[in-house]
Structure formats: C-alpha cells, structure tokens
N, C-alpha and C positions, 0 to 999 in steps of 0.2 A: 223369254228366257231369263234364266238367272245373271244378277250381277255376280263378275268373278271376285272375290275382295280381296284387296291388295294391303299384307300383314305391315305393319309400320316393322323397321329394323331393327335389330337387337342391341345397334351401338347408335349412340346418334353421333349426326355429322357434322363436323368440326362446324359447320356454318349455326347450327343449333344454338337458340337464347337458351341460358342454364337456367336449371327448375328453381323456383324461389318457393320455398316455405309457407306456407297462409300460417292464418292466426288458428286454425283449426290444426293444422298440423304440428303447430309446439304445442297444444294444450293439450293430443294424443300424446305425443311420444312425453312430454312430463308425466302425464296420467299414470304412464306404464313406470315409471323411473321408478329402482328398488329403494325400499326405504331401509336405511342401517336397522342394525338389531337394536334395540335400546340395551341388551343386557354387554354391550361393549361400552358403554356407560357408565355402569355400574358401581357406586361408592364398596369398600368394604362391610359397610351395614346390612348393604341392599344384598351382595353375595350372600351375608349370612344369611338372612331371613328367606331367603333362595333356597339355602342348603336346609334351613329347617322347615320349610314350607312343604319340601319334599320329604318329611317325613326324617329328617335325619340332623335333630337337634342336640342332640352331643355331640357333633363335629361342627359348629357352625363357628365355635370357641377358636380351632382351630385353622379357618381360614381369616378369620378379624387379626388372631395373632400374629400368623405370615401374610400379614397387608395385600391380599387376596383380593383384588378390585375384577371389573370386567374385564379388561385388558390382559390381565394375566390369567382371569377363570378360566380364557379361549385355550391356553394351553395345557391345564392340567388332566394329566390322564393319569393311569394306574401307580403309574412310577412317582408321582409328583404326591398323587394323596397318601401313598404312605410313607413317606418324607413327614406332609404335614401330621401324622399323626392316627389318620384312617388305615387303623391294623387288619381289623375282619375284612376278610378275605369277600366275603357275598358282599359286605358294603361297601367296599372299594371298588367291584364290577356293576354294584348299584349306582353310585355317584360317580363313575366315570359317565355312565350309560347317560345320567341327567344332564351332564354335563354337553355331551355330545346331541342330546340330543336336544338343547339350549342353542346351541351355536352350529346345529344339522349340521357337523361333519361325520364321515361317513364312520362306521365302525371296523376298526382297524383288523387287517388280516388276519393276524395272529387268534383273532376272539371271532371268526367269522365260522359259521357253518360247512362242515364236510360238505351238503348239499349244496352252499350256495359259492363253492367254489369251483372256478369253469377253466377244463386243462386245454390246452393247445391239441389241435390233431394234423398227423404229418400226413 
C-alpha cells in the first residue's frame, strides 16, 4: 500500500531555527535587483543630444537653456515643453511621447484612447 504523506505546515512553529540565506541565494535575489535608468543621470548635454537624437534638433537649444538635466526631463510633459519653447502642436505630443517613453511612465489619460478606456459596470 501506499505511504500517506504528511504536508509539512504552512506556518512554522515557534520552536523552528530561522532560514539563513546561502551564498546562492543573495547572488539570485542581487541578479534580479533593478538597475536605475541612467537617463536620471543625465548632464544637460546628454538631454540635448537625446532630444536631437530623436530627431528633434531645433528644440535641443531649448532644453540646454532651461538647465534641463535627467532629474528634471522625468517631469516634462505637454505643459512644461511649451513653457520651454516647443510651440508645434504634433511636436510637442511627439517629445512628450519620447520622453515618457524614456522614463516608461504610463501615458497620461487625458491623451489615452476612447478604446483603451475601461468604464465601471453597476
């Protein structure tokens, strides 16, 4: 006949030694550790050359001139480039888009598709 098997418990018991780490298990869980974006780094050069890399070398003038480093490129959106100077309309939802999608934040609701918005049902 079969042996019955007996599940070990889903809490262990106060009398339990605690797990200890191996040398294999910090050198998984570092393996996985996220690595920063480098473009939060970023000197004012390196944004420019950014913004003209993508194609959009008449505005790169004006991120060097509003001292436009990585730290502050995470925040510029729509409202912020035409502040700096980016008036056309298509290249302002162009360089936000680069922008976002430099630093994968998500694209904001307002500019989201009828389709990919999901209503509540009662």
């Amino acid at each position: 006949m079969a042996e019955s098997m007996v599940e070990p418990p889903l809490v262990a018991s106060p009398d339990a030694e605690p797990e200890t780490l191996t040398e294999t298990d910090t050198e998984t869980d570092h393996d996985a550790e996220v690595k920063p974006n480098p473009a939060f780094s970023w000197t004012t050069t390196q944004v420019a050359n950014f913004i003209t890399e993508a194609g959009f070398e008449r505005y790169a003038a004006c991120f060097t001139e509003n001292f436009v480093d990585g730290q502050k490129l995470q925040y510029i959106d729509a409202t912020q480039l035409n502040r700096l100077g980016v008036r056309d309309f298509e290249d302002i939802k162009a360089v936000a888009a680069i922008i976002r999608q430099q630093f994968q934040h998500p694209i904001p609701d307002s500019q989201r598709s009828i389709t990919e918005v999901t209503f509540a049902t009662h």
